[in-house]
N, C-alpha and C positions, 0 to 999 in steps of 0.2 A: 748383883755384881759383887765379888768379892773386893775387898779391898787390898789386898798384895799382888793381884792380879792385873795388867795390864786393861784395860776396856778397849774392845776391838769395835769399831762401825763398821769393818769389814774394808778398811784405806790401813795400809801398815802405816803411815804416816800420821795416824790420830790417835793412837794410843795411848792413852792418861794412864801413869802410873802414881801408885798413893802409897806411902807407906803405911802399912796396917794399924803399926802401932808409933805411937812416940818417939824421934829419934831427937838425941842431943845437938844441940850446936854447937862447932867449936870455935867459929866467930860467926860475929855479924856489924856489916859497918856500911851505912849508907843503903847503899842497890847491890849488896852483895849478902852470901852466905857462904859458911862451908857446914855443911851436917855429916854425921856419921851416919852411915844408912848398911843397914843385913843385909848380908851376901846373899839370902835368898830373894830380897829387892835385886840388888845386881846381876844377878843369874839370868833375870828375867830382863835385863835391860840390856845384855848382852846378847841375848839371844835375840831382840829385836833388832839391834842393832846389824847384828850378823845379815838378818834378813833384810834390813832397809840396805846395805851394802853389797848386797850378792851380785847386783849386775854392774856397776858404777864401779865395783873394786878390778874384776876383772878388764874393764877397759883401760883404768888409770894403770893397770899393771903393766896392759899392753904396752904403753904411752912411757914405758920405765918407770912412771909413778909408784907412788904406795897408801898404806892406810893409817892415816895421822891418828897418837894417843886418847886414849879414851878418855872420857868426860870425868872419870873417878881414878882415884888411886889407893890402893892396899892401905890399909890403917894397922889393924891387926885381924889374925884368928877370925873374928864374924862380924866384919865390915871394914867399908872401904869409906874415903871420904869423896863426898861431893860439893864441889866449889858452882854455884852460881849466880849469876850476874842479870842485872835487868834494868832498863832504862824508867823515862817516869811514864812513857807511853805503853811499853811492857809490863809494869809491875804486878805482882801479883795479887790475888785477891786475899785479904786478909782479915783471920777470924780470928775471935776470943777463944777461951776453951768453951767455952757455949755456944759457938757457930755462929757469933753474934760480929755481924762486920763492923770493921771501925777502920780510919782512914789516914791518913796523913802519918808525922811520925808521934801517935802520943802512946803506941808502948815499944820502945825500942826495945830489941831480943840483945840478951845479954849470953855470953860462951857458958855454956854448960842447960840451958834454958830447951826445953821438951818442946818440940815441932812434932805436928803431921806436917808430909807437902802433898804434894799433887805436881806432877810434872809430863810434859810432853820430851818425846826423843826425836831429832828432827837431822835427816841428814846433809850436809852440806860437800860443797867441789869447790878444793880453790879455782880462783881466775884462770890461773894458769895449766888446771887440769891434771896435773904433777901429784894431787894431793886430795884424800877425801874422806870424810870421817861424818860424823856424829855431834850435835851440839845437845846438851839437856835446857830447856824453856820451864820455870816455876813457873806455874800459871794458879798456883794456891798455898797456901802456908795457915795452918792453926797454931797457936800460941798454946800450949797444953799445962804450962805449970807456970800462966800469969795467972794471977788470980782478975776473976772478972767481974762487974759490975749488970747485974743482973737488971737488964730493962727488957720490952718490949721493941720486938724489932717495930720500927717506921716503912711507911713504904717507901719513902724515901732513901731509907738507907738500901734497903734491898733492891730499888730501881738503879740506885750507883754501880752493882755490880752487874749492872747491862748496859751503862752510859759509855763504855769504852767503844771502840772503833772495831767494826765488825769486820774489816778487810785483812784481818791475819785470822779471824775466830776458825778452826776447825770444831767438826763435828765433836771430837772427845772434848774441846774444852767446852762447849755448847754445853754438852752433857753435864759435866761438874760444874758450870754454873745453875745448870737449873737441879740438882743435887743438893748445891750450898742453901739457894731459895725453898727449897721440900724443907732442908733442917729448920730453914725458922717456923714453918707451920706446924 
């Protein structure tokens, strides 16, 4: 699998996208982020997107509807920013720079601090059918310029990152957690 690449199970809807390389933060506060992420990531989440939208957009059209803002917007020249959100039952799984998980809040990510994510693109319809777009799901985050404390993973730590609730899991995010678990071996 490449890592700039989308991961298809052959469901347009499971698609994990990673950024390849490091991207900055330009906040981070609580259950949220904004990162700056290359156009050549966006390129590639737009064009999903296009796809997760091709039949859903035509009907809301019909309906006088339309297709609500995209999840990112222009920063400058070679990226765009991405604002996302996530509750404590969503949160995302979270590495060292050594793929090394840790939990709760003991390294908070400071504005200007070097992430990988991992993200799923998931399309949504309002209530009222008027309105339908695209939501971005973090379902991963490495910390890349904390420095780390180098131990030996536990099985415990690594069974934490399959004690979440399997009733939203898709296949791509299945995949990058047994991905995260390969890195500790």
């Amino acid at each position: 699998m490449e890592a700039s690449t989308g991961v298809d199970n052959g469901l347009m809807t499971n698609k994990v996208f990673l950024t390849p390389e490091p991207v900055p933060l330009l906040e981070s506060h609580g259950q949220s982020l904004i990162a700056l992420v290359p156009n050549h990531v966006i390129s590639e989440l737009q064009r999903d997107r296009d796809e997760q939208l091709l039949h859903v957009l035509e009907s809301v059209r019909h309906r006088g509807g339309q297709c609500l803002p995209t999840p990112w917007t222009p920063h400058d020249e070679q990226c765009h920013a991405i604002a996302l959100q996530w509750s404590e039952e969503t949160r995302p799984h979270r590495l060292d720079s050594n793929c090394q998980p840790f939990s709760g809040d003991e390294l908070p990510a400071q504005s200007g601090e070097l992430v990988r994510l991992a993200m799923q693109q998931k399309p949504y319809l309002q209530q009222d059918g008027m309105g339908c777009g695209t939501v971005l799901r973090l379902i991963g985050i490495q910390y890349c310029s904390t420095p780390s404390t180098p131990r030996e993973p536990s099985f415990e730590a690594v069974a934490d990152l399959f004690r979440q609730s399997a009733s939203n899991r898709s296949t791509g995010e299945t995949l990058l957690r047994s991905q995260f678990v390969a890195s500790f071996l």
